[in-house]
N, C-alpha and C positions, 0 to 999 in steps of 0.2 A: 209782956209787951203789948202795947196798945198796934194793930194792925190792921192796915184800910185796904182791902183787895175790891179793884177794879175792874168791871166785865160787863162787855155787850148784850151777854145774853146768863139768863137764871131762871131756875123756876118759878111760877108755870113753863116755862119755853122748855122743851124737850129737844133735847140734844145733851151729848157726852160732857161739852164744857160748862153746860151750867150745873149738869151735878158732879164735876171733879168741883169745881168752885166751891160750892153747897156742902160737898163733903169736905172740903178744906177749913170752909169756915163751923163748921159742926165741932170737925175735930180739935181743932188748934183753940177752941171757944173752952169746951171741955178739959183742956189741958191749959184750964186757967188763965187765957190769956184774953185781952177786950178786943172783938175783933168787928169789925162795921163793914157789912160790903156796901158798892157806891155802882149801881146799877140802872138800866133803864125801865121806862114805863110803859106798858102797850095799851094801858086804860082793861085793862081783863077785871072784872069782880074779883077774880080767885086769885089775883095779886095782891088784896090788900091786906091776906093773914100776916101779921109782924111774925118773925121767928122769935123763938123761945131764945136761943141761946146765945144771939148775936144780932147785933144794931144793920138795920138794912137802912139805906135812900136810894129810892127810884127818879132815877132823873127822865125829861120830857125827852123825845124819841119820834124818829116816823119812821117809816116802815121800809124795807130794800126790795129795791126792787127788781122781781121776780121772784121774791122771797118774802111773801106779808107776813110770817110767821116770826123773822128775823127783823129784828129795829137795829138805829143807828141815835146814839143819842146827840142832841146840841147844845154845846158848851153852856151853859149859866154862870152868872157869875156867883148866884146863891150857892152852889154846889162847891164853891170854894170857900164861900164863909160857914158851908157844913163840914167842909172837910177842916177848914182852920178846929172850928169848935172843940172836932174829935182829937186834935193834937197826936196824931199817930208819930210812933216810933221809927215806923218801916210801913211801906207802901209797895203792894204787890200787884202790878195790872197782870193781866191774861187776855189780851186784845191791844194791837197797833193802831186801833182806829179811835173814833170822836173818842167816846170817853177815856182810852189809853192817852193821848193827848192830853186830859184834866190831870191824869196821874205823873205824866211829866213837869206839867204847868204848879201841880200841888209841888211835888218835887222839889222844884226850882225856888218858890218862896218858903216854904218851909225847911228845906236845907237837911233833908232827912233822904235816906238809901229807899233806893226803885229798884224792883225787882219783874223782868219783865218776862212772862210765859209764852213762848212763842208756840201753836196748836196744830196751826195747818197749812201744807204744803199751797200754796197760793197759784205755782205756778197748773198745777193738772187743773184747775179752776179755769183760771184766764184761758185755755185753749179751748173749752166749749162756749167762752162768752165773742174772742175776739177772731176773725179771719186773720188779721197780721198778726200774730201770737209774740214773733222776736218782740216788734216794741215794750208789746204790752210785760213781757218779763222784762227786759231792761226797767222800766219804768216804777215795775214789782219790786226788783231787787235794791232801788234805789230809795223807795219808799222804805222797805225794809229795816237797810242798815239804816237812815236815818232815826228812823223809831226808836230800833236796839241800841246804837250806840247815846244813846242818852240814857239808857239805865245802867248802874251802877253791877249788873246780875242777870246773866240771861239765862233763862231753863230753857229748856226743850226734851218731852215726852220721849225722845227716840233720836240714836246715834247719826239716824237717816236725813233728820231736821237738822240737826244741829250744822252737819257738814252746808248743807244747802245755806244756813242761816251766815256761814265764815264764806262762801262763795259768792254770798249778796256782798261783802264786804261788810261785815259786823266785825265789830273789834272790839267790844266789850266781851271781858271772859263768858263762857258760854259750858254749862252742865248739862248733864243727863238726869233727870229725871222722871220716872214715869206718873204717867197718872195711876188714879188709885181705884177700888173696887173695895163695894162693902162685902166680905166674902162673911159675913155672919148672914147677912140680910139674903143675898144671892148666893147657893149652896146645894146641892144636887136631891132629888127625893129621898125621903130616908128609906126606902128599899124598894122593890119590885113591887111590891103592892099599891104602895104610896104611887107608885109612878103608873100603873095601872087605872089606879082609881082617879088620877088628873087630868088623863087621856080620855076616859068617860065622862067626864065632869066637862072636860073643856071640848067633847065631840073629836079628839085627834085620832090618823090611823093610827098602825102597828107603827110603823114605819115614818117620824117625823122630820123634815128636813127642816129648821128656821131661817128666817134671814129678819134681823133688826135693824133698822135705822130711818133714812130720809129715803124716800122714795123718791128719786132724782136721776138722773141722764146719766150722772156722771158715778154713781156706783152699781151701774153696769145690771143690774137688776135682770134684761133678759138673758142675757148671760147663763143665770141661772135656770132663767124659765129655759131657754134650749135645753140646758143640762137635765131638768125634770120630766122635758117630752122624751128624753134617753131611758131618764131611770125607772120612768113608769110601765116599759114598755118589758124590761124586766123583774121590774118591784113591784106589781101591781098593787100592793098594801101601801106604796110609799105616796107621799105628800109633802109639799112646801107649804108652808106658812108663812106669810109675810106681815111682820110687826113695822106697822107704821104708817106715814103718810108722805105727803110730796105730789108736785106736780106732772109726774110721771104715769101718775097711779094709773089715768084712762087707758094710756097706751098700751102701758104693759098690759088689760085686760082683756084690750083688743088679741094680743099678740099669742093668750093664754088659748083664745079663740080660734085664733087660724093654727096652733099647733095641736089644738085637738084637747087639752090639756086644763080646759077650764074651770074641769069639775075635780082635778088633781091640785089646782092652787089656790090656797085661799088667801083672802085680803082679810084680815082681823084691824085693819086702823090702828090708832095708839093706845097702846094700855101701860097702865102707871102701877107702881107699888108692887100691892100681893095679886094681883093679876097677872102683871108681866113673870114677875118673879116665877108663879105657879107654871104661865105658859111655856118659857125655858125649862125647869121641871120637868114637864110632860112632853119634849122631844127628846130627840137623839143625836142631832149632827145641826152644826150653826154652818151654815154658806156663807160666805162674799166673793163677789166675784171681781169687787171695786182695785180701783187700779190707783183710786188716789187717796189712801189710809195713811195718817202719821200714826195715830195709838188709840183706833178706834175703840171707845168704851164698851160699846155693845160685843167686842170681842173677849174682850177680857171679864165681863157679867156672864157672858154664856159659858165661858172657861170655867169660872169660879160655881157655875151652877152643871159641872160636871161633861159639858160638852165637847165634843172632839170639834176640833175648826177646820172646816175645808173652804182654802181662801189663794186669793192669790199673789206670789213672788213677787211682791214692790213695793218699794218705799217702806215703812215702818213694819211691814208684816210677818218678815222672816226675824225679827229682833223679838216678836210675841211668842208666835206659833212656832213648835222646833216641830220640825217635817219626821215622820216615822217617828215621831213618840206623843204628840199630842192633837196631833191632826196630819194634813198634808197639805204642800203649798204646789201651787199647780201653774201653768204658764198663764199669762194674761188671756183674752179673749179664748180660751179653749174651751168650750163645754163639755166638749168629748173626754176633756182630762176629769174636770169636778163629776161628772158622771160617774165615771171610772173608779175612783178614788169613795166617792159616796157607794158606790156596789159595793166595791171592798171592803166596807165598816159594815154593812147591812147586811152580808153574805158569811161575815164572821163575828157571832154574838164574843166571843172569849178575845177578839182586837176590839170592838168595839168597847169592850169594860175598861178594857188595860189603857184604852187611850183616853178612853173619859177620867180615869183612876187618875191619870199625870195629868193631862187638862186642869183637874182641882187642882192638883199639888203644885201647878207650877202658879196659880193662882195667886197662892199665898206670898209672891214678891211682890203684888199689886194693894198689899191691905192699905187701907185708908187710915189705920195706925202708925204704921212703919212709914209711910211715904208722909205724913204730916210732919214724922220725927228728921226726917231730910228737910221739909222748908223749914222746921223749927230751928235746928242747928245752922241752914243760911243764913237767914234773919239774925242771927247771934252773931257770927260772924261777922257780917256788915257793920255792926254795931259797935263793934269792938276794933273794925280796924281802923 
C-alpha cells in the first residue's frame, strides 16, 4: 500500500505523538509498504536529516502560541501537488488541525479512505486557557465532530477518548487503538548490577522517582513536588527526577525552594535516545500526577523499561496502569496519596520487583509491531469495502 500520514508535529519536536507517528511510519515502511509523512517545518538544522525508510515533506509552519516548540502548518497549494505525485492508497492524519485539513482536502480530490487519529482530550486544555470554559467546549466539540465526521475511520488511543469523541457528536465509526512502544529499544536493566552502575554513571540516588514529559501547568508537576517534600522526609536516599522541559520549569523551582526540597529534585532537561532510555533504567518508580492524560507515551516507555507507575485515576490512565499489580492509581490533586503509595514500593524491595516484573509484561500489548499490524489490517479494510 502506498500510505501518506499526516501530523503537526515529528521529530526533532519531542512529544509522544511524533514518535507514535515516527514509529508507525518505521514500521508499516519495514512491512513493505511506501509510506510518505506530510509534516511541518520549524526551520531546526537537525530537521533536514531525510529518513532512511520512508519519504518525509515538511510543510511552512509558525509557531503556537504559548507553545514555540509546537507549529501549526499553512495550507499550500504545493503540498497538494506533492501529495497528488505520491498517489497514496489510504491517508492517515493524527491531528484535527491546518495540516489535518490538507488530509481531508487531499481526501476529497483524490477520492481515496482518511483515517483520522484522534490524541488528546482538548477539553482539560481549554479550561487553563479560557475563564468562560462552557463556550469554549461547545465550540471544541463542534469543531471536533466536524473534523471526524469527514473521515472515513476514526481511532482513538483509549476507550476514555473515544466515548468523549461520540459525545462531541462524531458519527463516523470510531476504534480503539493504542499507541505503541518500542519495548526492544526501551526495556528494564539487565540485572542489579547493570542498574547500579547507571545510577553511578548518571549521579542517581538509591531511591529514584521519574517523571517524563512537558513541563507545563496543566500536568500538575507540583503535585508531585509536594508528594517529594513527604517522601523525603521519610526516604532520605529518595529523589525526583524530572525529564524534560516547558514553561513551567522556573516556577516549579521556585516551589522546590520554598518546600525546602531543592537539593531532592533534579531538572535533567530533555534527553533523547540511549540517554533517556539509560535514565528510566536507572530509576525505580515513574510519577504523574497529570489529570489530563489520553495514552501518555512516556507512560508506557517507563512501563516497558520495567517501572511501577504511580499516576493518577483520570481519563485514559486506569485503561494503562491496572492498580495493585503494576502500579497504583491515586485520587487527583492528593500528594499525600502518591507519597503514600511511593513509601510503599520503597519500603518493600519484593513489591517493588513483582510490580516492575508486570509493569514490563503488560508492556508487551503496546509493541510497535503488534499495533502497526492493527493500522495495517484498517487500511485493508477500507480498501476493500
Amino acid at each position: 500500500m502506498r500510505i501518506a500520514l499526516f501530523t503537526d508535529t515529528f521529530p526533532p519536536q519531542v512529544n509522544g505523538v511524533a514518535n507514535v507517528v515516527k514509529s508507525s511510519a518505521e514500521v508499516l515502511a519495514g512491512r513493505g509498504h511506501d509510506v510518505h509523512v506530510f509534516t511541518v517545518a520549524s526551520g531546526r538544522s537537525d530537521e533536514n536529516s531525510p529518513p532512511e525508510k520512508f519519504g518525509l515533506t515538511r510543510i511552512f509552519s509558525m509557531p503556537f502560541f504559548g507553545y514555540p516548540n509546537e507549529r501549526f502548518s499553512l495550507p499550500l497549494a504545493w503540498t497538494l501537488r506533492k501529495i497528488k505525485s505520491f498517489r497514496p492508497d489510504i491517508i492517515h492524519a493524527h491531528t484535527p488541525f491546518a495540516i489535518g485539513w490538507e488530509a481531508v482536502l487531499s481526501k476529497k480530490i483524490l477520492g481515496v479512505p482518511l483515517v483520522g487519529t484522534h490524541h488528546t482530550f482538548f477539553d482539560h486544555y481549554l479550561k487553563h486557557i479560557y475563564a468562560d470554559y462552557g463556550w469554549a467546549k461547545k465550540l471544541s466539540s463542534k469543531y471536533v465532530a466536524a473534523y471526524y465526521n469527514r473521515c472515513d475511520l476514526v481511532t482513538s488511543p483509549t476507550i476514555s477518548l473515544a466515548d468523549s469523541l461520540e459525545s462531541c457528536g462524531v458519527s463516523s465509526r470510531i476504534i480503539v487503538v493504542p499507541n505503541s512502544v518500542d519495548t526492544d529499544f526501551f526495556k528494564p536493566a539487565a540485572d542489579k548490577k547493570e542498574k547500579e552502575r547507571l545510577k553511578r554513571q548518571l549521579g542517581f540516588s538509591k531511591n529514584v522517582l521519574v517523571y517524563m514529559g512537558r513541563v507545563s501547568y496543566e500536568k500538575s508537576i507540583d503535585m508531585a513536588i509536594r508528594a517529594m517534600s513527604v517522601i523525603a522526609k521519610k526516604s532520605p536516599e529518595a529523589t525526583f527526577v524530572i525529564i524534560g522541559g516547558g514553561p513551567e520549569r522556573e516556577k516549579l523551582e521556585i516551589l522546590t525552594k520554598r518546600l525546602g526540597v531543592e537539593k531532592k529534585v533534579r531538572f535533567m532537561g530533555f534527553l533523547y535516545g540511549r540517554e533517556l532510555a539509560q535514565a528510566l533504567q536507572a530509576s525505580d518508580i515513574f510519577v504523574t500526577a497529570s489529570k489530563s492524560e489520553n495514552f501518555p507515551l512516556s507512560v508506557i516507555e517507563a512501563m516497558a523499561s520495567g517501572l511501577p507507575i504511580v499516576a493518577v485515576s483520570a481519563l485514559g490512565l486506569p485503561e494503562i496502569v491496572e492498580d495493585g499489580r503494576s502500579g497504583f492509581l491515586v485520587s487527583p490533586d492528593r500528594p499525600e496519596e502518591i507519597a503514600d503509595r511511593v513509601l510503599k514500593l520503597f519500603n518493600n524491595e519484593t513489591l517493588l520487583e513483582k510490580y516492575s516484573s508486570a509493569s514490563r509484561e503488560l508492556s508487551n500489548r503496546y509493541s510497535k509491531g503488534g499495533i502497526a499490524l492493527i493500522h495495517e489490517k484498517n487500511y485493508e479494510d477500507l480498501l476493500i469495502s
